[in-house]
C-alpha positions in Angstrom: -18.7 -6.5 22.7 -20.0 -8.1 25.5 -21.0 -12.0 25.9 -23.0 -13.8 27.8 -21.7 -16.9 29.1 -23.6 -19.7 30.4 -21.5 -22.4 32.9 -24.1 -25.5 32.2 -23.7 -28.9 34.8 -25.3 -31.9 36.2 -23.1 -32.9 39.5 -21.6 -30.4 42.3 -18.0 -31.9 41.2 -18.1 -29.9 38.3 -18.1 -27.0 40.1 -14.2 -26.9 40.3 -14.3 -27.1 36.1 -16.6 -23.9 36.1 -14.7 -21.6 38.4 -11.6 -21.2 36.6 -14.0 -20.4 33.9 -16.2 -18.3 35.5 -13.0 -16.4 36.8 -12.1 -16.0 33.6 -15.0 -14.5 32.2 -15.2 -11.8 34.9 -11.3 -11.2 34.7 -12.9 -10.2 30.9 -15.8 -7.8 32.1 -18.2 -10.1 30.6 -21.4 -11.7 32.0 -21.9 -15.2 33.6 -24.8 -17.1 34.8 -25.1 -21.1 36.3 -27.2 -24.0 35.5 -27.5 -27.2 36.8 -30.2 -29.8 35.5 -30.4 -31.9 38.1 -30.7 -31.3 42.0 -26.8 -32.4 43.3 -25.7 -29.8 41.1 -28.7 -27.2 41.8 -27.9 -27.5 44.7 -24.4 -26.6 44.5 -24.8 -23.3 42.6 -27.2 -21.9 45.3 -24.0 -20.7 46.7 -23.1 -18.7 43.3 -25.3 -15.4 43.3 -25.4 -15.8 39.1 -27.2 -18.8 39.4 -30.2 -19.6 36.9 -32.9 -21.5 38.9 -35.3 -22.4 36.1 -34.5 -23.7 32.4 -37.1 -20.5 31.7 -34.9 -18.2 33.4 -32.2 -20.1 30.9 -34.0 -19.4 27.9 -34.6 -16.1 28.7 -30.9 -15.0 29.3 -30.0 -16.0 26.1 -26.7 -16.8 26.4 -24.0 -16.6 23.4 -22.0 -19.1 24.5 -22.7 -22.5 26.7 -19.9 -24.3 28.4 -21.1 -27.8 29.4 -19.8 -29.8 32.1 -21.6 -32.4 31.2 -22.7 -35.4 28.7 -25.3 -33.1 26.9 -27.1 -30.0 26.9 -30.9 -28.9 25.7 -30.3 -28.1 22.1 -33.5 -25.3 21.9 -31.4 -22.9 24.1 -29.9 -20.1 22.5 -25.6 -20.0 22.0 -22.6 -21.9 20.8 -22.7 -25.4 22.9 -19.2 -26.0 23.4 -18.4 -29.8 25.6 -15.1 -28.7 28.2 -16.1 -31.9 29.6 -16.4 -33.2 33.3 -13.7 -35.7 33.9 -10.6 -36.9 31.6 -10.3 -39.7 29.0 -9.8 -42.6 31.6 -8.3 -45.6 30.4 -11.0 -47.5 32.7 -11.0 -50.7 29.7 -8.6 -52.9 27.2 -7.2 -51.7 24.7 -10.0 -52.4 22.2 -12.8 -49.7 23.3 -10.3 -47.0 25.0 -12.7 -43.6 25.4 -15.8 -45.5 24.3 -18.0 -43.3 26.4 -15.5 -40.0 26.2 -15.5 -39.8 22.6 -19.2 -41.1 22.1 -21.2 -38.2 20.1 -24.1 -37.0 21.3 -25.5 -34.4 18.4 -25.4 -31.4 20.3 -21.7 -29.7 20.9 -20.6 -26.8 18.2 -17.1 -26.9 19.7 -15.4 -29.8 21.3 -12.2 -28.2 23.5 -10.3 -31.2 24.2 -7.8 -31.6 26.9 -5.1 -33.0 24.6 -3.0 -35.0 21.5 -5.3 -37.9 23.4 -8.5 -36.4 22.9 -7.9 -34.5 20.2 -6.7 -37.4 18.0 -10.3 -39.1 19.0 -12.6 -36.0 18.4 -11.1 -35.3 14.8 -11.6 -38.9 13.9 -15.1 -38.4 15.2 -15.3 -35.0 13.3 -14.3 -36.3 9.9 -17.2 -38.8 9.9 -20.0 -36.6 11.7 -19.0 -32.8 10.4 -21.2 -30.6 12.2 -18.5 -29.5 14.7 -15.3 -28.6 15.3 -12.6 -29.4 17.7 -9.7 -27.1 19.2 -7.5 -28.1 21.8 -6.9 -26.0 24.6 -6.5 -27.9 27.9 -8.9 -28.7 30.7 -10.2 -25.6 32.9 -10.6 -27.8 36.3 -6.4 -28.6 36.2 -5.5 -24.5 36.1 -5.5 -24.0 40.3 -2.9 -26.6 39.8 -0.2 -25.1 38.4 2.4 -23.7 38.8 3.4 -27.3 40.4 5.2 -26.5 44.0 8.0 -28.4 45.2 7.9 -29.8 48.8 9.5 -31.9 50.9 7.9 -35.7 50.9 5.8 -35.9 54.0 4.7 -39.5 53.6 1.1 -38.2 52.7 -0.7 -40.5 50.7 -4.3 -39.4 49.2 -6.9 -42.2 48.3 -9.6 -41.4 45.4 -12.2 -44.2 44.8 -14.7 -44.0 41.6 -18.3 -44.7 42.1 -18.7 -48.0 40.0 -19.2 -51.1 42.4 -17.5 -53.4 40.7 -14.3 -51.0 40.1 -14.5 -49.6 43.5 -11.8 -49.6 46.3 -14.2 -48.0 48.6 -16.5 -51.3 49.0 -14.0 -53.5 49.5 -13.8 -54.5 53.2 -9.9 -56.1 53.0 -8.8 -53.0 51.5 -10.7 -50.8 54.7 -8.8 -52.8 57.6 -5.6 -52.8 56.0 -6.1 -48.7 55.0 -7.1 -48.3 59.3 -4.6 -50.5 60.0 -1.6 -48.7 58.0 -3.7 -45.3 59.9 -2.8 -46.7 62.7 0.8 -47.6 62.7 1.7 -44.1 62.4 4.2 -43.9 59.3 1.6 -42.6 56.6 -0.7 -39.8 56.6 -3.8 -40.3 54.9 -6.4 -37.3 53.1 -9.4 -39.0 51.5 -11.9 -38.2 49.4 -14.8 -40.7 48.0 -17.3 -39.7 44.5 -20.7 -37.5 45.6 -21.9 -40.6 43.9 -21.3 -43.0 46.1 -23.8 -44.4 48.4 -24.0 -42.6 52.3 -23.1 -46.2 54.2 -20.2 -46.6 52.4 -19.0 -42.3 53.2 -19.7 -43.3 56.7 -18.2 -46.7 57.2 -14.6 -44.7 56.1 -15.2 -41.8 58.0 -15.1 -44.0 61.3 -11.4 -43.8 61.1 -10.7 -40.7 61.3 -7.6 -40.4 63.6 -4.6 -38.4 63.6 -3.1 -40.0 61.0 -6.6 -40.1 59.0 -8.4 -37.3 57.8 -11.6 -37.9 55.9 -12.8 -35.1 53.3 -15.8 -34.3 52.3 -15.4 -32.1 48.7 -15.4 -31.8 45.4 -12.5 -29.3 45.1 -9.3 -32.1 44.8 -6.5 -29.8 43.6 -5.9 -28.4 47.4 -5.4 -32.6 48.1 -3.6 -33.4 45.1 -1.1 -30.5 46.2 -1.2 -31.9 50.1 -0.1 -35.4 49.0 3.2 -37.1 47.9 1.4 -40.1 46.3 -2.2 -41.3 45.3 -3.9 -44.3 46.0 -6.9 -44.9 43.6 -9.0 -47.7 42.0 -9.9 -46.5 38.3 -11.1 -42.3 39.0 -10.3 -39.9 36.6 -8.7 -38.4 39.7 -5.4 -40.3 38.6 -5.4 -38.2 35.5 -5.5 -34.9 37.4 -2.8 -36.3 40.2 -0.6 -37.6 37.4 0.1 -34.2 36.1 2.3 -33.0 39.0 4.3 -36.3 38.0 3.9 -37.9 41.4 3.1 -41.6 41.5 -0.4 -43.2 42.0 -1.1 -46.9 43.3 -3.8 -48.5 41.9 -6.1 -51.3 43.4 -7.3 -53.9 40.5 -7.1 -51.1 38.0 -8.8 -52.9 34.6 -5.6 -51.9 32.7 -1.9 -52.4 33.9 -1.1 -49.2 32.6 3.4 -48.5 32.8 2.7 -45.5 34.6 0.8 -46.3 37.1 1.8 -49.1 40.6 -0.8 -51.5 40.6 -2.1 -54.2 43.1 -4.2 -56.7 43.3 -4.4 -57.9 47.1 -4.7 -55.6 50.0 -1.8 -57.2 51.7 0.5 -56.2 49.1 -1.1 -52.1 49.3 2.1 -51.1 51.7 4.2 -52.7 49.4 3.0 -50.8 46.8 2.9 -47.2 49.2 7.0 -48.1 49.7 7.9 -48.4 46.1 5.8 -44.8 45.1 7.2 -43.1 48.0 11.0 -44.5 46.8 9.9 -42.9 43.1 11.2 -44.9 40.6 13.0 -42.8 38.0 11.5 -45.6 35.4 8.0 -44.7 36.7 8.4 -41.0 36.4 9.7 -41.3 32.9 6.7 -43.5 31.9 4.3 -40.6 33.9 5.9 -38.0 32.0 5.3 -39.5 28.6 1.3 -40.2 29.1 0.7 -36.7 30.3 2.2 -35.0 27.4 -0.3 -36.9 25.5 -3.1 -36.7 27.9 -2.6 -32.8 29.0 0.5 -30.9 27.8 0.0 -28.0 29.4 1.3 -26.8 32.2 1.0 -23.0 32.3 -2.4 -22.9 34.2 -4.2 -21.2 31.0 -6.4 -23.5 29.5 -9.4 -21.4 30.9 -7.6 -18.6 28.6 -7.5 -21.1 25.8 -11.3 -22.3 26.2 -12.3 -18.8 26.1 -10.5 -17.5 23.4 -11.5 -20.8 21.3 -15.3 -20.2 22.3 -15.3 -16.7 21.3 -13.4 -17.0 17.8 -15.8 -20.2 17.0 -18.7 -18.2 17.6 -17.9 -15.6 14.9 -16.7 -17.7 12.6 -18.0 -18.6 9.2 -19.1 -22.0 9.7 -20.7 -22.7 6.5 -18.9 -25.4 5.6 -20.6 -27.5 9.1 -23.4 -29.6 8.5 -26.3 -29.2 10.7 -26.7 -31.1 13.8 -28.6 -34.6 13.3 -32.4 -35.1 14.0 -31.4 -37.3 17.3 -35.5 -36.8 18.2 -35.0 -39.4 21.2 -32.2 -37.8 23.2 -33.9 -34.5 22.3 -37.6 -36.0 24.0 -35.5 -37.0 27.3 -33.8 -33.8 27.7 -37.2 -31.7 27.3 -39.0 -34.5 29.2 -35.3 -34.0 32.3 -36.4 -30.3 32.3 -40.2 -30.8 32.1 -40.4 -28.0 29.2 -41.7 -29.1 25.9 -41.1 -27.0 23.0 -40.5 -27.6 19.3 -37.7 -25.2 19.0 -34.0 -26.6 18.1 -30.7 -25.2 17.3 -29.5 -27.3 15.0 -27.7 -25.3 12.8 -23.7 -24.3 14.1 -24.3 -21.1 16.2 -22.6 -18.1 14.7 -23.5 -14.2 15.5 -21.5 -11.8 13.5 -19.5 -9.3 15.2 
């Protein structure tokens, strides 16, 4: 039987979760198309030739199964809606409201594929108050190109990775700039950096001025070449230190919210060498700690989870899913989508979406 898959996004940085995906699907002999709701991400996809350009042109593809980068997705399209999410469960805030915004429901997701024990644990929580879904756990697709992990000798290549959020941000603060051009400068580092698509243009600019030799500024959203590049990260609060965690390499954070045990963190920018010298030395304490939060946060390490999100999305689809309650009413976020994609219809899929074989 063939399928047609629909790869659903907001942001061009999802890109990189879709293509292992994507690759996947074709590897299969089944069909794919884009979407993007939003122009950063339409904008992206122009470069797919399987790219929908109109939520008509959505509609009238019909897909059987939508995988959604992103925080929702119009529920009057056709297909099993399953969340393979855009970024991992962060750890951005204390202790009291870990995952607030990861594991917040939005009444439209059939399938949640989590990423692992982490998420998983939260979603069935979730699922045994709100039953209208279910959740399988089968890794994250963007982390595949990663693996196998490849040993290399230590070139003293550090990568920095800055969220988007001001007031969490490495990328605004000015101490932290000189002392990153000035390190660049002193020749005993190499620096690869990337900033969010979010953040704004002066502050891209303002860090691409230092380019040197020792400095190279990067302007993408596909990290896991970098992640391979570099010995050691150098991050605020990104979900980047999630994905750079997994080859077990160290990361040194700048005023991170949460001292977390497996992460280096700072506070002053005069201490940021000090902090480079002890990740580079890796601490067999700090390892041990790394390896302990990403068997909880993403035990696998095969490169498969596109396998495992494909296989999941298919099965769920045929399923008998009787026992599911229908989605709720949720009339508001419903209203904003239609309004997002300026079509107005009273069509809803709000019972779990099932086609028999």
């Amino acid at each position: 039987m063939n399928y047609n898959f629909l790869i659903y996004i907001s942001y061009s940085y999802a890109l990189p979760i879709g293509n292992p995906l994507e690759e996947e699907i074709l590897k299969r002999g089944y069909t794919v198309k884009w979407f993007a709701d939003i122009e950063d991400g339409k904008k992206a996809i122009q470069q797919k030739d399987n790219a929908l350009n109109t939520i008509q042109d959505v509609i009238d593809y019909n897909p059987n199964v939508v995988l959604t980068a992103t925080d929702d997705v119009p529920d009057f399209i056709s297909g099993l809606k399953v969340q393979v999410f855009h970024g991992f469960l962060t750890y951005k805030r204390p202790k009291k409201s870990y995952g607030e915004a990861h594991f917040r429901l939005r009444g439209l997701f059939d399938l949640y594929c989590t990423q692992g024990p982490s998420s998983t644990k939260g979603f069935i929580a979730q699922q045994i108050k709100h039953p209208y879904f279910e959740v399988i756990e089968t890794g994250w697709s963007k982390v595949d190109p990663l693996f196998p992990i490849e040993k290399k000798k230590s070139s003293n290549t550090i990568m920095i990775a800055s969220t988007f959020t001001e007031r969490l941000s490495l990328a605004y603060n000015d101490d932290v700039f000189q002392e990153i051009k000035r390190l660049s400068n002193n020749g005993n580092y190499n620096f690869i950096m990337v900033l969010h698509p979010k953040l704004p243009n002066i502050i891209k600019q303002k860090w691409q001025t230092i380019n040197n030799r020792n400095f190279t500024y990067c302007n993408t959203t596909d990290l896991v070449p970098l992640y391979k590049q570099a010995d050691i990260m150098f991050a605020d609060t990104t979900s980047a230190i999630q994905e750079f965690l997994l080859q077990k390499k160290p990361v040194v954070t700048f005023n991170h919210t949460f001292k977390h045990n497996y992460l280096i963190d700072i506070n002053q920018s005069n201490n940021i060498e000090k902090g480079f010298i002890e990740a580079l030395s890796f601490p067999e304490k700090l390892l041990k700690n790394i390896e302990i939060f990403i068997k909880d946060l993403h035990p696998y390490f095969d490169g498969k989870s596109s396998q495992r999100i494909i296989d999941a999305s298919i099965m769920q689809l045929h399923k008998d899913k009787s026992e599911l309650k229908n989605k709720p009413l949720n009339l508001i976020r419903k209203y904003k989508i239609r309004k997002r994609l300026n079509l107005f219809t009273l069509k809803s899929y709000n019972k779990p979406f099932t086609i028999s074989k």
